[in-house]
C-alpha positions, 0 to 999 in steps of 0.5 A: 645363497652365498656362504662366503667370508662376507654375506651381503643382502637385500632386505625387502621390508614390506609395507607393515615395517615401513609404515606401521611396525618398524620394530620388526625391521629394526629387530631383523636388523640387529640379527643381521648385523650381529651374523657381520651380514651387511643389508642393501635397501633397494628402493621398492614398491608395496609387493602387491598381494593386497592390490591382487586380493582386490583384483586391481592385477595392473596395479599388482603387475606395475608394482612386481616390475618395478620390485623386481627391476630394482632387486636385480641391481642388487645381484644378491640374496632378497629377505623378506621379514613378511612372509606375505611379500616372501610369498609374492615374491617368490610364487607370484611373481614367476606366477603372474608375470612369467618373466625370466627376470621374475624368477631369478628374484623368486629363486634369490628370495627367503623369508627372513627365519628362513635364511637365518635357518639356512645360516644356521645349517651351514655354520654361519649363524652365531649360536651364543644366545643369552638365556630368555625364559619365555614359554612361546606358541609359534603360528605358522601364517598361510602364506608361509604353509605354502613353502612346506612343513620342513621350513616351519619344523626349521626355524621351530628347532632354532628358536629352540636352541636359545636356552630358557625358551620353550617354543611349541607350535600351535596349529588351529587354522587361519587366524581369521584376518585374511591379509585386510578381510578381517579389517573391514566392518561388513566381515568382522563376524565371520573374520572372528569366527574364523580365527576362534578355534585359533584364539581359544587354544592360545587362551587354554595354553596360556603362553607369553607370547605367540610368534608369528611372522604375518603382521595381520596375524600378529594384529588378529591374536592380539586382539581375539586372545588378549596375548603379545604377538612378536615376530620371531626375530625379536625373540632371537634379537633378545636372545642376542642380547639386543634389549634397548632400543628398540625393544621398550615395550609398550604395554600390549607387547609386556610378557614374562620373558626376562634375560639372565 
């Protein structure tokens, strides 16, 4: 990672921003733009886990060549909101298409809490949060799990820093949705049963959101436990003071958070 005075990045916004929740998008800008980082959108691609779960591997290896052909241009640190596509770019990619190329992107990339936790550690993320009260369950989605327990201890410990939050992880299991599995008819059961040991302990905990950084998640405890799910960047856009827009909240998203 560059530390210099100016920090430059490429943000690879996925699918979901792009398409379905560009609040998150929108969120991650308004944290970045508040740490003066500027942001580069190189043209991309779907990361293509989706393609690769359904077994279309062209697809997947036509999709990672052009991603990575376009980030390269780019000569700087690649953030991911989805720790989905932080995940090919960082494991598949190297994994599958064994290039040089790919793992100079895998080395360059971070998922979005990631690199914020990494400013944080070396001095270069403001740390003047407003006060949120707001009691928060953090989900560690599977694709991130995979980066070790030291990245998720991470950005935990700098939520907890904005004064009125607290923040505790709840560790129960996959949440069932399994990237479009849980989206299908024919798996819908066995989706929820998965994802119930996970749906009870944030019912029994009764928190106002859960953060999460996986939009399947986000999606899958929405619906089995009747809780708001936010990305973890919008809490710290709050915390910034960022409340309008893009944060008017539709009324699946309402909670309990208020800034003083």
């Amino acid at each position: 990672m560059s530390t210099g005075k100016s920090l430059q990045i490429a943000l690879f916004a996925g699918c979901t921003v792009n398409f379905i929740d560009p609040g998150v998008g929108a969120d991650a800008l308004a944290v970045l733009a508040q740490n003066g980082i500027d942001v580069l959108y190189p043209d991309a691609r779907c990361c293509g886990v989706p393609l690769l779960a359904y077994g279309n591997r062209k697809g997947f290896a036509q999709n990672a060549a052009f991603n990575i052909g376009s980030l390269l241009k780019t000569g700087c640190d690649i953030v991911a909101p989805c720790s989905s596509c932080a995940h090919a770019l960082r494991e598949k990619y190297p994994a599958r298409l064994g290039t040089a190329a790919a793992r100079t992107i895998a080395a360059r990339t971070y998922d979005l809490l990631q690199y914020l936790c990494v400013l944080a550690r070396k001095g270069f993320l403001r740390m003047d949060f407003r006060r949120v009260e707001l009691f928060a369950l953090y989900h560690a989605p599977c694709h991130l799990k995979g980066f070790g327990s030291a990245a998720i201890d991470a950005r935990l410990e700098l939520l907890k820093h904005i004064p009125g939050v607290k923040v505790e992880r709840i560790d129960r299991g996959c949440c069932g949705m399994g990237g479009t599995f849980g989206m299908k008819k024919k798996n819908y059961s066995q989706s929820v049963a998965i994802g119930a040991a996970l749906a009870r302990g944030i019912r029994e905990a009764r928190p106002d959101v859960v953060l999460t950084e996986c939009p399947g998640c986000r999606m899958q405890i929405e619906h089995l436990s009747g809780v708001a799910a936010w990305h973890p960047v919008r809490l710290l856009a709050l915390a910034y003071g960022w409340t309008s827009p893009p944060f008017e909240e539709t009324d699946h998203q309402k909670t309990g958070a208020r800034l003083q």
